[in-house]
N, C-alpha and C positions, 0 to 999 in steps of 0.2 A: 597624378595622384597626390593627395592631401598629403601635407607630413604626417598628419595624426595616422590616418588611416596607415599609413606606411610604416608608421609605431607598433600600431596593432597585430600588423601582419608577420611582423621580423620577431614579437613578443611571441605569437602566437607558434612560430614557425624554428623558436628558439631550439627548440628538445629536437625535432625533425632531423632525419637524416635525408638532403634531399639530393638526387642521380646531378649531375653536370649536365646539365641541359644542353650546352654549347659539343658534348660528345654528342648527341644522340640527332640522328640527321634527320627525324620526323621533327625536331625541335626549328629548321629550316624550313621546312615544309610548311609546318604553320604557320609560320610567321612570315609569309610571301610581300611583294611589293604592295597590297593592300592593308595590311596591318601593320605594316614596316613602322617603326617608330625613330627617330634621330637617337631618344634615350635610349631605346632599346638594344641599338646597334653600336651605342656607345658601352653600354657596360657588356655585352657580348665579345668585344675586342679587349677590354679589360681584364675580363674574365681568361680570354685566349692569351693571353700577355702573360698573365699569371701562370697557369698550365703551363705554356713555354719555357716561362721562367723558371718554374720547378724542376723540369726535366731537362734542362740545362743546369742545375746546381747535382742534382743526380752524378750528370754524365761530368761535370769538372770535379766534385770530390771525389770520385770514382778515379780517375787521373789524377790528381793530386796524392791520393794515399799510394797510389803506383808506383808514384815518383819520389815519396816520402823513402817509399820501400828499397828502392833504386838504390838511394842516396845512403839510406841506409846501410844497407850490404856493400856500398864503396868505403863508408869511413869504417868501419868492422875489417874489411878487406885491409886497409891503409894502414890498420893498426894490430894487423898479424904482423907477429915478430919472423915468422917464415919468408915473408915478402919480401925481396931486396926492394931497395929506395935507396938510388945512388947519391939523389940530393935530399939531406934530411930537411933543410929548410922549404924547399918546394912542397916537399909531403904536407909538412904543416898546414903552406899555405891553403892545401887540397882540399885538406881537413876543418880549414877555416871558412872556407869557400861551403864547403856541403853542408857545415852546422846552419851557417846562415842560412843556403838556402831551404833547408830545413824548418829553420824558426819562421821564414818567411811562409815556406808553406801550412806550416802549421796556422798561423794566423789567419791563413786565408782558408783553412778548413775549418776553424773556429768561428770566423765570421760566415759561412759558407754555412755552417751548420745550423747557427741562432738563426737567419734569415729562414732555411727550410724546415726550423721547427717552426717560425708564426706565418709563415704563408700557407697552411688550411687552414690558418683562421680566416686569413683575408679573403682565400677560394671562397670560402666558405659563406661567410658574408657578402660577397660582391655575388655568388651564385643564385642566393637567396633573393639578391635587388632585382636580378635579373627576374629571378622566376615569379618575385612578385609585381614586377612591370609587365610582364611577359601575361600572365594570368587578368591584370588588370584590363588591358587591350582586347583578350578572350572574350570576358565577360561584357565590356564595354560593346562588343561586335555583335553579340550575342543578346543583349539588350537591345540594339538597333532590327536586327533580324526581326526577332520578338514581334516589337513594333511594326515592322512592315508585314510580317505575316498576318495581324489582325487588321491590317487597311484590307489586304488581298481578301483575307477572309469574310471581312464586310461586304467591299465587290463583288465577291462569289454569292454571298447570301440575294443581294440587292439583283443582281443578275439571274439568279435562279427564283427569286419571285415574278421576277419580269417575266423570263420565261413560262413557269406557271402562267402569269395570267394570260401570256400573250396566246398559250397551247387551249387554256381555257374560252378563249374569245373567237381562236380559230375555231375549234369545234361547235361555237353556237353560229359561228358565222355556216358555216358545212351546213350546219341543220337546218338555219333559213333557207340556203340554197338547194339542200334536200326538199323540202319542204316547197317551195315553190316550182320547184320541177315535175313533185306529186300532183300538184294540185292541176297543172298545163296536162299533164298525164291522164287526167280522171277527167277531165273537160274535154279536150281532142282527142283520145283514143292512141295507140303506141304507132299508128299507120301515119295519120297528120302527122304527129310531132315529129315522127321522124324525119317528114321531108323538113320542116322548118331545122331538125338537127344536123342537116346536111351544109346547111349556109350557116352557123352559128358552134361559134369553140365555144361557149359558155355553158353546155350539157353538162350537169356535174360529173367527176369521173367520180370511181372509188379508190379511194385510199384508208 
């Protein structure tokens, strides 16, 4: 596809809300080893990467704020005055230990967070490449069809005049042959003819 034309199509496609193609298994179906394209099944794995992707950032901030939460009710714990802590320097360390690992998670739920706000834009646009590569091969296939249907359909026409004539040429031929078997008929009487029709297949039948 043209860049322009591919301009066109992402401009026009901009406002659209369009299904994930790569879910929907009729979307496999059409797109069979005949119309398979190399582009096509490259942005299709693209697209599945992304999906993955997302649903992997799901399921690790989901764990991380567990772990935040974890970590949490330890250093709250460690800093109840009820608690014995026979080494006060160890506790620190504890404390020092789970702030960190804290801050580290956090950073990784912050960075975790910015990535899965702009990847449905990316779905979203790599979905769109898709569907308009995907559509573009549709139509391109469909074009081709097109075209051989009006060869086929010429063939059929040019064949069924043939026929015509050929139905037309058989029945004057019949009527000669009619016609000449009347005439043997009204000259020899139906007794002759019929011995000579006894040594001869050439009697017209009817049909």
């Amino acid at each position: 596809m043209k860049d322009k034309d591919l301009e066109r199509f992402e401009e026009a496609l901009k406002d659209k809300k369009i299904p994930l193609v790569t879910l929907d298994q009729k979307w496999y179906l059409l797109f069979d080893n005949n119309l398979r394209t190399f582009t096509l099944t490259n942005l299709e794995k693209k697209l599945n990467k992304l999906l993955r992707r997302q649903g992997q950032l799901y399921n690790d901030l989901k764990e991380m704020e567990k772990a935040k939460k974890t970590l949490m009710d330890k250093i709250l714990e460690n800093m109840d005055p009820n608690v014995e802590e026979h080494n006060g320097e160890f506790k620190i360390k504890k404390l020092d230990a789970s702030q960190k690992l804290i801050k580290d998670i956090n950073k990784k739920i912050s960075s975790g967070e910015k990535e899965l706000e702009e990847l449905p834009m990316e779905i979203d646009r790599v979905n769109k490449r898709l569907l308009i590569e995907g559509m573009s091969i549709c139509y391109d296939a469909m074009k081709v069809n097109k075209k051989n249907i009006e060869l086929i359909n010429t063939w059929i026409e040019e064949v069924r005049l043939e026929l015509k004539n050929n139905i037309v040429k058989k029945q004057e031929i019949q009527e000669e042959t009619n016609q000449i078997y009347s005439y043997m008929h009204d000259i020899l009487g139906f007794e002759v003819l019929d011995v000579f029709d006894l040594y001869h297949d050439e009697a017209p039948s009817e049909e």
